[in-house]
C-alpha positions as CSV (number, residue, x, y, z in Angstrom):
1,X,55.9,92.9,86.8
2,X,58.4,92.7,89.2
3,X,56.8,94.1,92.1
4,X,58.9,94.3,95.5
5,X,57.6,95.0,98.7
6,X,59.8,95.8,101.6
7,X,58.5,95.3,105.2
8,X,60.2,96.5,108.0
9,X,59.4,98.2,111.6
10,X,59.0,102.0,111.6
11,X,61.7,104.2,111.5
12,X,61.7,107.3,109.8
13,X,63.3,107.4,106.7
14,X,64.0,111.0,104.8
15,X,63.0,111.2,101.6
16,X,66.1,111.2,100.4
17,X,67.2,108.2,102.4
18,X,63.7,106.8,100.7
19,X,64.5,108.0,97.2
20,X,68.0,106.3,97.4
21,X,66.6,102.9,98.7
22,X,63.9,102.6,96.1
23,X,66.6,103.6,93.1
24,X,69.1,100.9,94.3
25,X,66.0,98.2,94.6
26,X,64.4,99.6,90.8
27,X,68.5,98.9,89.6
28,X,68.5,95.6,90.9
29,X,65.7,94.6,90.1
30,X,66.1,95.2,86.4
31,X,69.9,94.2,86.4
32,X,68.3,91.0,87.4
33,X,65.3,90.4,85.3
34,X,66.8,92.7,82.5
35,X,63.4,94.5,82.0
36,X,63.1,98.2,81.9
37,X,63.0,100.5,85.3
38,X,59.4,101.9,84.0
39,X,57.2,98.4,85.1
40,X,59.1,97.9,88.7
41,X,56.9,98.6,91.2
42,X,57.9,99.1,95.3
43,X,56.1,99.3,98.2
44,X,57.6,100.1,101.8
45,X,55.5,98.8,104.6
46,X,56.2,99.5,108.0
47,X,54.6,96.9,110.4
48,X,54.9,97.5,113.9
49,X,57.0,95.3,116.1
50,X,54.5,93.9,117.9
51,X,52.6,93.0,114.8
52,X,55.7,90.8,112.8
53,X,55.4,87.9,114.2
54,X,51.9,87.6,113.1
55,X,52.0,90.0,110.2
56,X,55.0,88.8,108.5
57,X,57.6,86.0,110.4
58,X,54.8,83.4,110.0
59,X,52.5,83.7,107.0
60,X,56.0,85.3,104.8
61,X,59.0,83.7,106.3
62,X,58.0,80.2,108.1
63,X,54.9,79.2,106.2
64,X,56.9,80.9,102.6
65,X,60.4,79.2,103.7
66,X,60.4,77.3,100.3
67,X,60.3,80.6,98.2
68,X,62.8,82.6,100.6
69,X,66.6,82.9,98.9
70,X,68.1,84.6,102.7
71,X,66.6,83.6,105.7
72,X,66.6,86.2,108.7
73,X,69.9,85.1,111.5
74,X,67.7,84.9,114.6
């Protein structure tokens, strides 16, 4: 417990650009919660764009809309 997982389309990220991105999450994530870095977990899955709609915009953001605290502006 907490686990995050952050979707997005494919772009190459370096590592360092990946390092930096799952440190700010991890500090979040326990700033919130107030539980130790150690039990965060984070996944980072691309989906391709053809694939969102189906993938992620309908069974995460339309049919999910109740559990979502920022909605996407399009």
């Amino acid at each position: 417990m907490p686990h995050v997982n952050i979707k997005y389309f494919p772009v190459p990220l370096s590592g360092e650009q990946e390092s930096a991105l799952v440190a700010t999450v991890t500090e979040a994530v326990q700033n919130a919660f107030g539980c130790d870095g150690g039990i965060v977990s984070i996944a980072l899955e691309p989906v391709p764009a053809e694939e969102w709609d189906l993938r992620v915009y309908q069974p995460e953001i339309v049919e999910r809309a109740h559990l979502l605290r920022k909605t996407p502006n399009y």
